[in-house]
N, C-alpha and C positions, 0 to 999 in steps of 0.2 A: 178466338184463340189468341191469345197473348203471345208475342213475338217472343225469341228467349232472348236473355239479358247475356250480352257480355262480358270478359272480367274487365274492359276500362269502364262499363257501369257500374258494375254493382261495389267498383275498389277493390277487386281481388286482384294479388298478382297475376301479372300472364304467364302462361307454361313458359318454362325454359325448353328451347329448342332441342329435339329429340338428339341422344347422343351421337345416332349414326350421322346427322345433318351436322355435328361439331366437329364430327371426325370426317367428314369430306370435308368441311373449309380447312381445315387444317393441314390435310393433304395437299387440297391448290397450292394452300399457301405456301406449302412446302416444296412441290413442285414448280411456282413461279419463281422464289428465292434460287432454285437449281438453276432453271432456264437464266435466267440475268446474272447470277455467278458465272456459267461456262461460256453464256456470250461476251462478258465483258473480256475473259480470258482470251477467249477466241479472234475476237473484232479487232484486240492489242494485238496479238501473235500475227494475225494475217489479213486486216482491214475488211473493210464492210462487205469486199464481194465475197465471202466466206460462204460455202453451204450451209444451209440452217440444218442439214441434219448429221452436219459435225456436232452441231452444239446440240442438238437435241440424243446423239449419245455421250455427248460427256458430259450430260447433266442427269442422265438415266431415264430419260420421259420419252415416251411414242412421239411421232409427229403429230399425232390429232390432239393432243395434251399441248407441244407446243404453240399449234395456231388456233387451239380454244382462248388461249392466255394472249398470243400476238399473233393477229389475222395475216402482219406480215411484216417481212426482214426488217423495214424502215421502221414502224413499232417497236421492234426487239430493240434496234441500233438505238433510238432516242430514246430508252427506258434505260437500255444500259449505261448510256451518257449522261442522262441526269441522275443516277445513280452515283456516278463515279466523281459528278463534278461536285455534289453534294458533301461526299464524303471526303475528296481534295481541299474544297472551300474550308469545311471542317477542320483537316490538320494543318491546312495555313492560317487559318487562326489561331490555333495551340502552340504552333511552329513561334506565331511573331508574340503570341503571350511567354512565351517563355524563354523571349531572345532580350536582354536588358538591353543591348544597344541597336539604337533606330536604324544606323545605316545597315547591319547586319540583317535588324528583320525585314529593312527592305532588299538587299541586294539579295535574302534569302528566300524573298517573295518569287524575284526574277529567276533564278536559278529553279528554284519547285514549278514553277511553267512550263520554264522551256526541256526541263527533264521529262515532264508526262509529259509532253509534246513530242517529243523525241525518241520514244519509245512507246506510244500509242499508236499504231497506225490509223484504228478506224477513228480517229478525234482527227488526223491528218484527211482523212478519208470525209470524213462529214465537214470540214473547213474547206476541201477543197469544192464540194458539193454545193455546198448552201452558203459559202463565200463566210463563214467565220461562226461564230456562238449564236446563240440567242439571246433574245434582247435582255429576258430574265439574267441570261448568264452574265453579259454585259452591265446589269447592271450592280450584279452584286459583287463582282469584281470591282467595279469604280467607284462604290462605299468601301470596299475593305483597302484599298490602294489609296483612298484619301485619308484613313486612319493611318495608314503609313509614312504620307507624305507630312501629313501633320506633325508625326514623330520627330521626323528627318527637322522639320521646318524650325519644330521648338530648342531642337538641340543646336541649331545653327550649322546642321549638316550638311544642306540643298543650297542649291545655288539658287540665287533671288531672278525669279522669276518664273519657277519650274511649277506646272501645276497639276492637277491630278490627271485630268485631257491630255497632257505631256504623258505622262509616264504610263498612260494605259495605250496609247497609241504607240507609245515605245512596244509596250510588250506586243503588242498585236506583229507590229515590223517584224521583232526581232520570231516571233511564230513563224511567222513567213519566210524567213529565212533556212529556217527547222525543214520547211517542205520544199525546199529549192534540191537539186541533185549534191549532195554535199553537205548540204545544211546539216545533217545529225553530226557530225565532225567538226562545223567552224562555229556554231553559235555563243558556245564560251568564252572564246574570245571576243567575239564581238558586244555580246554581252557585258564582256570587261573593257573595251572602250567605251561601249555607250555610257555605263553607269561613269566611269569615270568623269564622264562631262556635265553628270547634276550633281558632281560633287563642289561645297561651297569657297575649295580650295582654289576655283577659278571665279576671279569676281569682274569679269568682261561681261556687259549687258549683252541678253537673248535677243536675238532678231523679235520685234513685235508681230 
């Protein structure tokens, strides 16, 4: 008896997937989209030790929905996080494409930091946790802060010596400051010293 022929044999299309099996991914997906919308909400509003079944009614899903999709909290928090850093990274790039002058999209770099920093607590909460970003997140910050710095460099706007290692450890500092008792109140200011001193309006050589 002749085995039967499948359709990647014979070149026939394969069935598309029955409609009830399109309309449950769609749901999930519908459902995960909820879940990481009310947690990111929730994690900002009241940091990572939140109950998960805050967020799992103000996204409208059972609990067993939530931990089919995130087995647990620590899943949710880094899916929400690389969600949000994604979509941050994004408008700071839009932000500096559409700022003409260098020192602006960069001191507009600093300022869009330490504001979601300031008003996120779980990114406070996962910093104090795991001692700062990920290495990914690190590093795509220190290509788009060197596209910055380069700006600053060509216009003759940075002070001679500043380099991109500078100014991303700048920012991390001035994060840190963010999560000190007080910090959501002085960083502006300090902010506006520090930039101050990569400006090339001081031409005193940097400590090597």
């Amino acid at each position: 008896m002749s085995e039967p022929r499948t359709a990647a044999a014979t070149g026939a299309p394969a069935a598309a997937a029955p409609p009830a099996t399109r309309g449950r991914r769609a749901d999930a997906e519908r459902n995960r989209a909820a879940i990481i919308a009310a947690a990111t909400a929730v994690f900002a509003e009241r940091g990572g030790e939140v109950d998960v079944r805050e967020i799992a009614r103000r996204s409208g899903v059972g609990m067993g929905t939530l931990y089919r999709h995130f087995p647990s909290k620590e899943d949710l928090l880094r899916s929400s996080l690389e969600q949000e850093f994604t979509a941050w990274l994004t408008e700071a790039h839009e932000r500096a494409a559409a700022t003409e002058d260098p020192w602006q999209a960069l001191s507009g770099f600093f300022e869009q930091v330490l504001t979601t920093q300031a008003h996120n607590r779980a990114l406070m909460d996962s910093y104090v946790r795991t001692g700062g970003p990920t290495q990914e997140c690190v590093q795509e910050c220190r290509a788009f802060i060197d596209v910055l710095r380069e700006r600053c460099e060509r216009a003759g706007l940075l002070r001679d010596g500043v380099g991109t290692e500078d100014l991303l450890s700048l920012s991390a500092s001035l994060c840190q400051v963010v999560q000190t008792p007080g910090g959501q109140h002085r960083w502006r200011r300090l902010m506006t010293i520090s930039l101050d001193g990569l400006s090339s309006r001081h031409p005193e050589p940097l400590p090597s």
